[in-house]
C-alpha positions in Angstrom: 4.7 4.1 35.1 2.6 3.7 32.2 3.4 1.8 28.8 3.4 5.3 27.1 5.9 7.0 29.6 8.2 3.2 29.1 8.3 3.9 25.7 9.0 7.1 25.3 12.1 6.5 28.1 13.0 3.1 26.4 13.2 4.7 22.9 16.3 7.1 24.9 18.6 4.2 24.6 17.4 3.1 21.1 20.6 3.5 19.1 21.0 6.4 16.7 21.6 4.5 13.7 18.6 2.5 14.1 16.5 5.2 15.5 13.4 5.7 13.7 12.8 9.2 12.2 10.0 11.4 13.0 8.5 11.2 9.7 5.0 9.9 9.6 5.6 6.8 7.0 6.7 3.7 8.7 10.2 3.7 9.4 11.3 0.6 7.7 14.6 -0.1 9.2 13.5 0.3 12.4 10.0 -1.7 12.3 12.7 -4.8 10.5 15.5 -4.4 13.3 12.4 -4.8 15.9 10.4 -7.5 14.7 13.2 -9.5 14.3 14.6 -8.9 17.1 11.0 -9.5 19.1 11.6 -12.8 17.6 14.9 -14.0 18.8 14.1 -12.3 22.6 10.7 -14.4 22.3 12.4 -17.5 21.1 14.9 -17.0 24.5 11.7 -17.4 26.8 11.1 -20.4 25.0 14.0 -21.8 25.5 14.3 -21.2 29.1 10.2 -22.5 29.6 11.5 -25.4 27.1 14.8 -26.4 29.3 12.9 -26.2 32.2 10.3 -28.5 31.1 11.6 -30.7 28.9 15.7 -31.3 30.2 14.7 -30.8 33.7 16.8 -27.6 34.2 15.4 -25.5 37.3 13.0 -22.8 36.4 15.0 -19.4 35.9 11.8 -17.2 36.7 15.0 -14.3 36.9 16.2 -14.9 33.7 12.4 -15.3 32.1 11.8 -11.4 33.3 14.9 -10.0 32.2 14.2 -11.7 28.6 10.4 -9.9 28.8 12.1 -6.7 29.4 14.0 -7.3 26.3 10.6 -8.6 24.3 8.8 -5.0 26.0 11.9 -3.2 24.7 11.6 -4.2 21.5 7.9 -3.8 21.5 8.4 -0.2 22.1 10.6 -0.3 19.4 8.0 -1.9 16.8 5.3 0.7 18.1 7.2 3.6 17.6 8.5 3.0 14.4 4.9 2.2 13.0 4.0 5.8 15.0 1.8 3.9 17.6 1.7 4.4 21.4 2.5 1.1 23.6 -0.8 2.3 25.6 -3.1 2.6 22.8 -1.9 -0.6 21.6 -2.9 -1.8 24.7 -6.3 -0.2 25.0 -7.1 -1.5 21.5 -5.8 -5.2 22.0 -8.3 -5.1 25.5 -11.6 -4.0 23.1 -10.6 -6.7 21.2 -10.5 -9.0 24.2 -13.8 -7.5 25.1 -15.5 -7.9 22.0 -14.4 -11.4 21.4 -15.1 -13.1 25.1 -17.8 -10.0 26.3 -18.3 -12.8 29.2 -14.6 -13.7 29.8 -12.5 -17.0 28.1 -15.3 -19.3 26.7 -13.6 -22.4 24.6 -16.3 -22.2 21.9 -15.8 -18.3 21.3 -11.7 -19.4 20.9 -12.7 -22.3 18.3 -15.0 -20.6 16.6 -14.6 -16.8 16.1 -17.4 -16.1 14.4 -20.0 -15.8 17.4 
């Protein structure tokens, strides 16, 4: 499956009321309910990674997955109520990638982003 076919079948279960409309301006309502909620589903990774490292609670790699479904879920969301496609979001994010380290990860590119 591709990110584009995931988000068009993810957006299915997007409730009606926070559905975003198929006008071309940015949905508000729907771009708020998603970035928040990319947030909180985010900040439960963290907390699982945090437990784990700092309370000594075994590693829940289960749990971890489920919660990125949640943050690629929501994701979706955020995309399609700005009107962009998961996959092009994708593509542009890697021409960034390749732009910025053309030679892979160097630490001086990351420190200073003006090379």
């Amino acid at each position: 499956m591709n990110l584009d076919e995931y988000q068009r079948r993810a957006m299915r279960t997007l409730d009606p009321q926070e559905a975003p409309t198929l006008a071309p301006e940015i949905d508000k309502a729907a771009l708020i309910h998603g970035a928040l909620k990319l947030a909180g589903e985010a900040g439960e990774v963290a907390d699982l990674v945090g437990k784990w490292r700092g309370q000594g609670h075994p590693l829940n790699v289960e749990a971890i997955a489920e919660e990125l479904g949640d943050l690629l879920w929501h994701l979706a969301e955020v995309a399609t109520a700005i009107g962009y496609p998961l996959g092009g979001i994708a593509i542009a994010n890697l021409d960034k990638l390749s732009r910025r380290y053309p030679a892979g990860f160097e630490a001086n590119r990351s420190i200073d982003r003006d090379i």
